[in-house]
N, C-alpha and C positions, 0 to 999 in steps of 0.2 A: 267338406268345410261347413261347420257351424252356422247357424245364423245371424250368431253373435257377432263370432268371427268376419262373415262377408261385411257383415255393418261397419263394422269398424275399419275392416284395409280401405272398404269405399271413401270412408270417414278422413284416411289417410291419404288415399290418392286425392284428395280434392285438395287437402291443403301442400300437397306438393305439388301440383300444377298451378296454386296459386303463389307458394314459392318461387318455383320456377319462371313466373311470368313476373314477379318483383326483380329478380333476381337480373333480368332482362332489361328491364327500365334502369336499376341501378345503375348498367354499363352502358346506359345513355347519357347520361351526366345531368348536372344542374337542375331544371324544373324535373326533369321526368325522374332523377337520383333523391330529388326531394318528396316525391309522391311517392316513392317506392318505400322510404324509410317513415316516413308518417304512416305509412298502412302495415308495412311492416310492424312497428310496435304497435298497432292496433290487434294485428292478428300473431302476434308472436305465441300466445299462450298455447292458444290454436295449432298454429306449426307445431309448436314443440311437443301437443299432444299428440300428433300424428307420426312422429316421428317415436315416442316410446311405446305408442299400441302396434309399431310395426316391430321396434325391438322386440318387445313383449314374445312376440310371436316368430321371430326369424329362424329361428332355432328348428322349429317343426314346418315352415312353413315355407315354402320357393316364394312366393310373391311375394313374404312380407320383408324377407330377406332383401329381395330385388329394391324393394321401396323403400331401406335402408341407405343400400348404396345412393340411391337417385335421390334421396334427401340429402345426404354430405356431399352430392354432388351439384344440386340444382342451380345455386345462386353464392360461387363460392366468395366471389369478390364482397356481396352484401355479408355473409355470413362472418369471411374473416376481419370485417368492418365492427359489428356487432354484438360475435358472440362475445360471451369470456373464453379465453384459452383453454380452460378445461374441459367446457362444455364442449366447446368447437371440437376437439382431439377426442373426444368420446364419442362424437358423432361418427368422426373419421375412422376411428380402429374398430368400431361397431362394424360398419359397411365392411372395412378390407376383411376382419375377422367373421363373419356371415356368411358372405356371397360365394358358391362353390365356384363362380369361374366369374370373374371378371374381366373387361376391356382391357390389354395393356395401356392406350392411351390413359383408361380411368383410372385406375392404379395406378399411372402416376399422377394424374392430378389429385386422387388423395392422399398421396405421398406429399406430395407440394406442400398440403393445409397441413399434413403433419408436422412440417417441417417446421412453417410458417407458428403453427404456433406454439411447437417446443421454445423459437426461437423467441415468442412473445417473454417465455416465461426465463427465458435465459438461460434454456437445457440446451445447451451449445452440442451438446457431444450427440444427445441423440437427434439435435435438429440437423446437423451434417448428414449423421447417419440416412435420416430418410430422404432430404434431400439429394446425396449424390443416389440414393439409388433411386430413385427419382429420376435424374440425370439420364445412366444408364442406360433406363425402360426408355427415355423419349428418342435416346441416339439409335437404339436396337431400330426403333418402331417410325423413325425421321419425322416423328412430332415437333419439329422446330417452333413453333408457336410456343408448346408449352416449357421446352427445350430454355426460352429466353428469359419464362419466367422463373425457371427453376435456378438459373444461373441468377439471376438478379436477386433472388431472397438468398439463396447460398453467399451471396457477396453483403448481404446483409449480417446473415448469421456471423461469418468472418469477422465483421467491422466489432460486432457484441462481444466477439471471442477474443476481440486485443491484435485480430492476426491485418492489418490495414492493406500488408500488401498482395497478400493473398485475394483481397477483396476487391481490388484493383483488378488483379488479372483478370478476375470473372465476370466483373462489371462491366468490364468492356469487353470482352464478349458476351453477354447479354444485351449490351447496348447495340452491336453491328447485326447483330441477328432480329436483334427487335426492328432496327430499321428495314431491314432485307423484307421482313416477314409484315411490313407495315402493323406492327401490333403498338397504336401511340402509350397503351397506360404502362406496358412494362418498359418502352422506352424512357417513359417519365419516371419510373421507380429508379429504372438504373442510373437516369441523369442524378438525379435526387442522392441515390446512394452513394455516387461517386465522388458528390461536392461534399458527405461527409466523411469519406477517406479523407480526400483531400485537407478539411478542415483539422484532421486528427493530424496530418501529417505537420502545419501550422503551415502548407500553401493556402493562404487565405483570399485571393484573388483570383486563384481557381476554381475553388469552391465556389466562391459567387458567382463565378460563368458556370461552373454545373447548374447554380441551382436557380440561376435566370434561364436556363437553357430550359431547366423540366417546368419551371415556372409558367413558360411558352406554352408548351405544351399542355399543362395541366391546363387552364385560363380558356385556350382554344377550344378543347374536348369536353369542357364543362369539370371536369374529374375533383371533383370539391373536396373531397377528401384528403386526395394526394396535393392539392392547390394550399389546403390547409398548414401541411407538412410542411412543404417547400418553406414556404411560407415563415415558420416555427425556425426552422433549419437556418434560414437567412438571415432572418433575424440577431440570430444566435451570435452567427457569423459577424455583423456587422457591432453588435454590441464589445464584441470580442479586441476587434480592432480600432475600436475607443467614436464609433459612431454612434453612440445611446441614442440619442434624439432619432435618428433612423431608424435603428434597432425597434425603436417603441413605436415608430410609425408601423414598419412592417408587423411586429405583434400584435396591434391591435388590430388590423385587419383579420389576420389567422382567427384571434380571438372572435372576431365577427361570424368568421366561413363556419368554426366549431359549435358555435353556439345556436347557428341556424339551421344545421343538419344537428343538432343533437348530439356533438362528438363529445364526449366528457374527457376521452384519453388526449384531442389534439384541447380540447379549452385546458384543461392539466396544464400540456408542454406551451401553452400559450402564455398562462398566470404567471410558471416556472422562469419563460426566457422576458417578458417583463420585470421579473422581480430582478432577473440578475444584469439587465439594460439599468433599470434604477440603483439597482448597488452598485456598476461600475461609477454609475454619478454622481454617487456617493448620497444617494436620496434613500437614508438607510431605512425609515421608517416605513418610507413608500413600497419599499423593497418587503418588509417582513408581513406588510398589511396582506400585497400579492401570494407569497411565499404561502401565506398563510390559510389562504383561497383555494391554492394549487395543493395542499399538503393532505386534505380529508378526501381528494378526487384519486390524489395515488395511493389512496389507502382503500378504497373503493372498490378501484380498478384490481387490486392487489398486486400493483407494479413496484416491485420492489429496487427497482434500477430506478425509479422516477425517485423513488423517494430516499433513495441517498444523495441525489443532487440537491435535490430541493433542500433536505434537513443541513448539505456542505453550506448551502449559499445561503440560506437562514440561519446558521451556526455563526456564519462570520459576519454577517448583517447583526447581531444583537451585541457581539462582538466589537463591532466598527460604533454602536451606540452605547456602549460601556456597560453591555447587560451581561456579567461574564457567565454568573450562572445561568442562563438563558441559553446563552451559547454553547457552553457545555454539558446541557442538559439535551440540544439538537445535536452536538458531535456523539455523545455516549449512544443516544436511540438512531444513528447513523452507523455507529460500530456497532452495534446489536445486529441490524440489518444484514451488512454488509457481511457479515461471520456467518451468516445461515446461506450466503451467494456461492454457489457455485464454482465460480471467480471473480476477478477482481473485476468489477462493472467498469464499461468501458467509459462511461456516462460519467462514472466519477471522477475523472478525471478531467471534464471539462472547468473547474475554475483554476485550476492551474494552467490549464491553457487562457484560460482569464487573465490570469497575473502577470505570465511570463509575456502576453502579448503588449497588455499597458507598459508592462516597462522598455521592450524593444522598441513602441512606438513614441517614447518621453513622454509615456501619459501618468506616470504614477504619482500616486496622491502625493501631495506633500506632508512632512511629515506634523506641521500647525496644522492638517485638516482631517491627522488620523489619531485618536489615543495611544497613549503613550502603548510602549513594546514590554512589560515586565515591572516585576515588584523591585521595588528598591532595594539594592546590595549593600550594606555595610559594610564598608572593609575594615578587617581588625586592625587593630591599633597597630599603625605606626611609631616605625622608630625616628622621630622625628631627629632625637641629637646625634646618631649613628646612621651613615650608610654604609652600602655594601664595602666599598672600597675604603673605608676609614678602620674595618673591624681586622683587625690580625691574630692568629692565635697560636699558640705553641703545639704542635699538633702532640698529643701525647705516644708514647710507645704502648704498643699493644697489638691485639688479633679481633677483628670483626666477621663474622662470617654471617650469613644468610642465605636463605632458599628462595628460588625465584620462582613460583606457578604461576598459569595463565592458560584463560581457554578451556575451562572444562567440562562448559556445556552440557550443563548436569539434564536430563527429562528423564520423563517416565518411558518413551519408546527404545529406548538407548541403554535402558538401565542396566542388564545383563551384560552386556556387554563393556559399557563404561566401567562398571566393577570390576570385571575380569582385569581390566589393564589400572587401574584407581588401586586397587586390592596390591597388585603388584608393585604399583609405585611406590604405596607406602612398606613396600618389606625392601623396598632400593634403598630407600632413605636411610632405611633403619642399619641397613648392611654397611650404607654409606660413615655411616658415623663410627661402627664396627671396625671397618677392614680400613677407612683414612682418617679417621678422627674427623668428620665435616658435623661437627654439632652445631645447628643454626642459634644463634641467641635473636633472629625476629626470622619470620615467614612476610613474603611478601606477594599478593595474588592482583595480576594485573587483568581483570575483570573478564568478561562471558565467563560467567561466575554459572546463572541460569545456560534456558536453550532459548526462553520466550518471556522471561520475567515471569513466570507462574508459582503462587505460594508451593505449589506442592515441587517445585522442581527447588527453590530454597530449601524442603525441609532435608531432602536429598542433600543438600551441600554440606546443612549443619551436621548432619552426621558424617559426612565425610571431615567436616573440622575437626571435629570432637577426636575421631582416629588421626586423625593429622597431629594434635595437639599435646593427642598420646602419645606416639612415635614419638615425637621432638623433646619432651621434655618438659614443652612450655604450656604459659597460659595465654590467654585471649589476647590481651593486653599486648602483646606480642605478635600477633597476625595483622597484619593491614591490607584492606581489602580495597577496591576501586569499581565503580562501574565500567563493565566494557556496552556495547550494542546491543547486544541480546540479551541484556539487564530491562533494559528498557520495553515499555509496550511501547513499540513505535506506531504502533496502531489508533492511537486511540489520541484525536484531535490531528491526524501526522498531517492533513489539508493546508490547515492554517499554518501550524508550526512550518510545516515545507514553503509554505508560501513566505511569510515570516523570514526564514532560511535564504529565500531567494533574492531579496534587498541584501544584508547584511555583505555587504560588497568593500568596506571600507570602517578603520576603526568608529568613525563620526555614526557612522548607522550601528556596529555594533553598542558603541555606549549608550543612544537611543535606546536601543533595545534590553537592555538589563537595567536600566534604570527609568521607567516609565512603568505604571501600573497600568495590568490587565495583563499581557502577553506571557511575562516570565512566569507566570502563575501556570498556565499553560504547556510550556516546555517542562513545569519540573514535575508536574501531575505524571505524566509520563512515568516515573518514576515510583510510583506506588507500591509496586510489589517488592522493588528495592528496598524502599523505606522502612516497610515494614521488617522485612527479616533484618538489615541493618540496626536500626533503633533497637530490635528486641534480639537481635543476640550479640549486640555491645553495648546493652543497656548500661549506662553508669562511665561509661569511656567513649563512646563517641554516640551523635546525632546528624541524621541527616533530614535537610528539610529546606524550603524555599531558599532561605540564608545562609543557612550550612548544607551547599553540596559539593562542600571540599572539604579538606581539613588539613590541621600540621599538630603533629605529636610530638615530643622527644623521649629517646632512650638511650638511657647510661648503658653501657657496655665497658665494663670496668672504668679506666679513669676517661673514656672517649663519650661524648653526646653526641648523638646523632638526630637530627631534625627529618623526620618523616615526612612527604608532602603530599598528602592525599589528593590529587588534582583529577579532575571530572573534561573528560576530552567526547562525552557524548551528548550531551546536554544538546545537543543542534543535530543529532543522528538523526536518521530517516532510512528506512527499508532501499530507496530510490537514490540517495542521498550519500550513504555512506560508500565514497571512494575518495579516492585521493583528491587532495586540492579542494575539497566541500565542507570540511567542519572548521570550528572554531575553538580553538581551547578558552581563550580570553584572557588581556591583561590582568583585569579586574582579579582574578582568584590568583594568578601566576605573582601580579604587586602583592597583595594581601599576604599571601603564605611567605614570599619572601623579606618581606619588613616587618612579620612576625617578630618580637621579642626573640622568644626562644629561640626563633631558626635562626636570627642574626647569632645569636652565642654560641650556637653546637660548630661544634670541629668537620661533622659529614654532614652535607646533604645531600639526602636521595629522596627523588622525585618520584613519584608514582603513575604512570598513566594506561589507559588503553591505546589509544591510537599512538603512532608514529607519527615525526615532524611531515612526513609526505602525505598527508590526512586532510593537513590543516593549508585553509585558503593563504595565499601569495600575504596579505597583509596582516596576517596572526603571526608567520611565520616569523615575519621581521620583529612584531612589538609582543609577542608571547613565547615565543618557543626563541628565539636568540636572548632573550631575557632571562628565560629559565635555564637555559642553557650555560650564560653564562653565569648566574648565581649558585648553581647545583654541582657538588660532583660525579655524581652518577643522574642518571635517567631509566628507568625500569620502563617497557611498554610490553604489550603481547600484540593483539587482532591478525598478525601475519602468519600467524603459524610457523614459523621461522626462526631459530635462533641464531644467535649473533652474537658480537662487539665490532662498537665504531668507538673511534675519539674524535673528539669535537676541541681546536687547540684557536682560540684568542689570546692576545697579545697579555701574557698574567696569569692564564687560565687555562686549566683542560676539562670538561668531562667526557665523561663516557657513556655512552647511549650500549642498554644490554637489550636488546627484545629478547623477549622469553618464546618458545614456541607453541604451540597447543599441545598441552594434559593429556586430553582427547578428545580427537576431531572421529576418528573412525576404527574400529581394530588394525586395519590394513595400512594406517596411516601413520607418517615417522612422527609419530608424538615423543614432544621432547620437554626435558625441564631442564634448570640448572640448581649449582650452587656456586656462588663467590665468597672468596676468602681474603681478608685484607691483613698484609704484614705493613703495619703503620711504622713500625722502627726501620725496615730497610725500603720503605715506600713503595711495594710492589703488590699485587693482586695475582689469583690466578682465579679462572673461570671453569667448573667442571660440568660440559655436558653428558646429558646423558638422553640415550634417546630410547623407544620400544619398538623391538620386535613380536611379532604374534606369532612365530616359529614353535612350534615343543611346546605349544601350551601357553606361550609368550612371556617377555621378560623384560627389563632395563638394563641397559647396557652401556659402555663408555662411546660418547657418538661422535666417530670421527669422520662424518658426511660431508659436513660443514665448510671446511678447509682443505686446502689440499695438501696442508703443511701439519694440520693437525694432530698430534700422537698421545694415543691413551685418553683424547679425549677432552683436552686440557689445553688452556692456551695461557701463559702469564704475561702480564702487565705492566710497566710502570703508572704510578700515580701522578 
């Protein structure tokens, strides 16, 4: 060994026996945890240099290797306080990857810190991974000490991964081992982590026994750190359940613990759970000053889960103060974020559990003390001297026929394949009009038009128009398009909008909400990649835009008009959101299109939509869809993948609801389309399914799945 050499490992072992000895005082708590960390950053450079003149050298050398591992190991609690996460994990894989033979106990306590801070950074899959084998080496080796801590950050990683119950079960076992094993700080993690299961699951009274329970604990032991947490964590809790004024006591204590040990990550979550104690208060500005405090610390820290919370609860903070581009300029640099995660951050989710907890408690704002819900709607001119029930008309003799798509879910990863069966449809079509005379005079496409609203998954569609357009005969003019779900970037503002979503309970909140500036500006932003390819490839024949996200056309078909009703059934969609009994079609477009001029004249109406009446909440159904229902003769939807007829028979009245099925959903899958034919002189209809097989290369065929009565494919109708 060198001279050089000796100087330096010497150089290195001093400052890892002076780790070592910090690292010891740390896990005394309080005074002696606050002298450990004040000397600590004094000598941090120090350590650190000690630790890369041993990397440096580990490679050639058994001691310096050795004094690798016993650096990632010396003071793991100070270190995983401290470090940054990559730094720390560098440390750790240096050691295990060095050392030709390692401790099983120590291997797995550097499995622990690997784990610990994959899970900092939100690497859920590899922090399990080291984690359970972690696990494994302490059960081989009956390390139960370490045993309970590996369980307790495992139930942590969980809670980050979305998985709560799984976090539970580990929890507690971490917790009954930490007792057995008298180890109080991982008892106090697991109390700690179980009151935030529990709070994710909305038992919110649980949670606050867990985390007065670790609260105890922490308090007793000195453990400032973890005191801090609890702390942050209860807070949360108490804001949650409409105790602000509490919530902001316990914050500002946390705020105290972090700022006097130096913690930047708990003063962060401390600014963060203030600001949103102040915005449930509705003290919006007080809110955005904090938000705003906390916002440069998780950019710092490069916590990317802090800072989707903070940018949700600052989004609608500037929001609730009528700042709309403010707020959407924090929901966009939140969807930036959030797209580069791993997964869905579990963290993001907590101001819906904000929302949903105000309202089960009768704490939700009133609506004099929130900005209005949406830009103001116009509805087109009314037929003031004609109602529905006043217009009669002689239905003329004639044939109407049309094609009914839906669901085509155009993308780029899908493409080969969507072709294969897209390619094929349209030589169905064409056969169809060949071998039964079904020539459409309009196309009618009931939306998931896209897979994810993406421009390039549009340009896909238009050249599938354009061959559509071929085939049939027709022009543009003649296709009528709808948004379905997957139109939509439901992504982008979906916090608010979901929350927004979650009032609209009754017509009086809906009409609030479309008619009040700020919100509906929001819901139709969504819509962006829609708008585009719509406005520009039916430039000159329709627009869609804040006012216009419906429409009503007509078209002659010989001596018959027919009133088109382009009606928007997602406008309130959400990734979470869209199932039955959750959306809203809305009076507002359903009166509008039907006290249209035009549509009062035409002899047909058919309705356009994505979703089905079973979509739509309990009180749209009554004042929108039994509305449209009875002014319409037909109703087109798709989203079910399913095709059908139903009739709909009031006292006067019938229509007929067709869902179309999905175009295509997958090769393997009965993608189906139709066509309907109307003989208006003996009043009957008939409906031709047709469905695809992927057999022989695959093909369209007459689909008699459907029915058990069904034959050839075909089902006829009276009008």
């Amino acid at each position: 060994m060198s001279r050089l050499l000796e100087i330096q490992l010497r150089h290195s072992s001093h400052y890892l026996t002076l780790l070592r000895g910090l690292g010891e005082q740390f896990t005394e708590g309080r005074e002696a945890l606050k002298n450990a960390l004040t000397q600590y950053e004094s000598e941090a450079g120090n350590i650190d240099a000690g630790f890369d003149s041993a990397e440096r050298h580990a490679g050639k050398n058994g001691q310096a290797a050795r004094l690798c591992t016993e650096y990632a190991n010396a003071a793991p609690h100070l270190l995983n306080f401290r470090q940054q996460p990559l730094e720390r994990l560098r440390w750790l894989k240096v050691a295990l990857a060095t050392a030709d033979t390692i401790d099983s106990r120590i291997t797995a306590r550097l499995l622990l810190g690997v784990g610990i801070n994959h899970s900092r950074l939100a690497e859920n899959i590899s922090a399990i991974t080291a984690l359970e084998e972690a696990l494994r080496i302490c059960r081989d080796v009956g390390d139960r000490d370490t045993e309970a801590e590996v369980l307790s950050y495992l139930g942590i990683t969980y809670i980050v991964a979305g998985q709560t119950e799984n976090a539970i079960v580990v929890l507690e076992q971490s917790l009954s081992i930490a007792r057995n094993v008298k180890n109080p700080r991982t008892e106090c993690i697991a109390l700690n982590s179980l009151g935030q299961a529990q709070h994710i699951r909305r038992e919110f009274q649980k949670a606050i026994d867990y985390y007065e329970a670790s609260l105890y604990v922490a308090n007793e032991r000195g453990f400032l750190p973890e005191e801090g947490l609890v702390l942050t964590n209860l807070g949360r809790t108490y804001a949650i359940i409409g105790r602000p004024l509490r919530a902001i006591e316990i914050q500002q204590q946390s705020l105290r613990i972090a700022r006097e040990i130096g913690d930047k990550r708990s003063e962060m979550s401390a600014l963060t759970r203030l600001g949103l104690a102040q915005y449930v208060m509705g003290e919006y500005k007080s809110a955005i000053t904090l938000l705003n405090s906390a916002l440069p610390l998780a950019r710092r820290l490069g916590d990317e889960l802090a800072q989707v919370e903070i940018l949700t609860i600052l989004g609608d903070s500037h929001l609730n103060s009528e700042q709309v581009d403010l707020a959407v300029d924090s929901y966009k640099q939140r969807i930036l974020i959030k797209r580069s995660l791993p997964h869905d951050p579990i963290y993001a989710i907590e101001h819906i559990l904000m929302t949903e907890a105000l309202h089960e408690n009768g704490l939700e704002i009133e609506s004099s003390q929130v900005p209005g819900i949406g830009l103001p709607i116009d509805v087109v001119e009314n037929v003031e001297s004609k109602t529905m029930d006043e217009v009669t008309h002689v239905m003329p003799s004639g044939s109407v026929t049309w094609l009914h798509l839906s669901d085509l879910h155009f993308r780029k990863t899908s493409a080969y394949d969507a072709n294969v069966v897209l390619e094929e449809l349209l030589g169905d079509i064409k056969s169809r009009n060949t071998e039964k005379g079904l020539s459409p005079d309009f196309i009618a496409i009931t939306g998931d038009i896209a897979f994810s609203g993406k421009p390039e998954e549009y340009v896909m569609a238009q050249d599938f128009f354009e061959k559509l357009l071929e085939t049939t005969g027709l022009s543009r003019e003649k296709l009528f398009v709808v948004p379905g779900n997957h139109d939509v970037n439901e992504w982008l503002v979906e916090r608010v909008t979901r929350n927004l979503a979650n009032t609209i309970v009754n017509r009086d909140v809906y009409s609030d909400v479309v008619s009040s500036p700020g919100y509906w500006k929001l819901f139709l932003q969504r819509f962006e990649g829609w708008a585009n390819f719509f406005n520009n490839y039916f430039t000159g024949l329709a627009t869609f835009d804040e006012e216009n996200y419906y429409y009503t056309k007509t078209l002659d078909v010989g001596d018959v008009r027919l009133a088109i009703l382009g009606l928007n059934s997602v406008w309130l969609s959400h990734p979470k959101e869209d199932n039955a009994n959750r959306l809203v079609l809305g009076e507002r477009q359903v009166r509008a299109a039907l006290k249209n001029r035009e549509t009062v004249d035409a002899h047909l109406k058919i309705a356009l939509m994505h979703h089905p009446k079973e979509w739509l909440r309990e009180f749209d159904v009554q004042y929108s869809w039994d509305y449209l229902a009875d002014g319409c003769n037909f109703v087109l939807h798709g989203h079910l993948h399913r095709a059908g007829i139903a009739r709909i028979e009031t006292p006067g009245h019938t229509a007929i609801v067709i869902p179309g099925g999905a175009c295509y959903a997958t090769r393997d899958y009965p993608n189906s389309y139709n066509f309907v034919k109307l003989d208006l002189k003996s009043g009957s209809g008939t409906i031709y399914f047709r469905g695809y097989s992927d057999n022989v290369g695959g093909f369209w065929t007459e689909d008699n799945r459907l029915y058990r009565n069904l034959s050839e494919g075909m089902h006829r109708f009276t009008l």
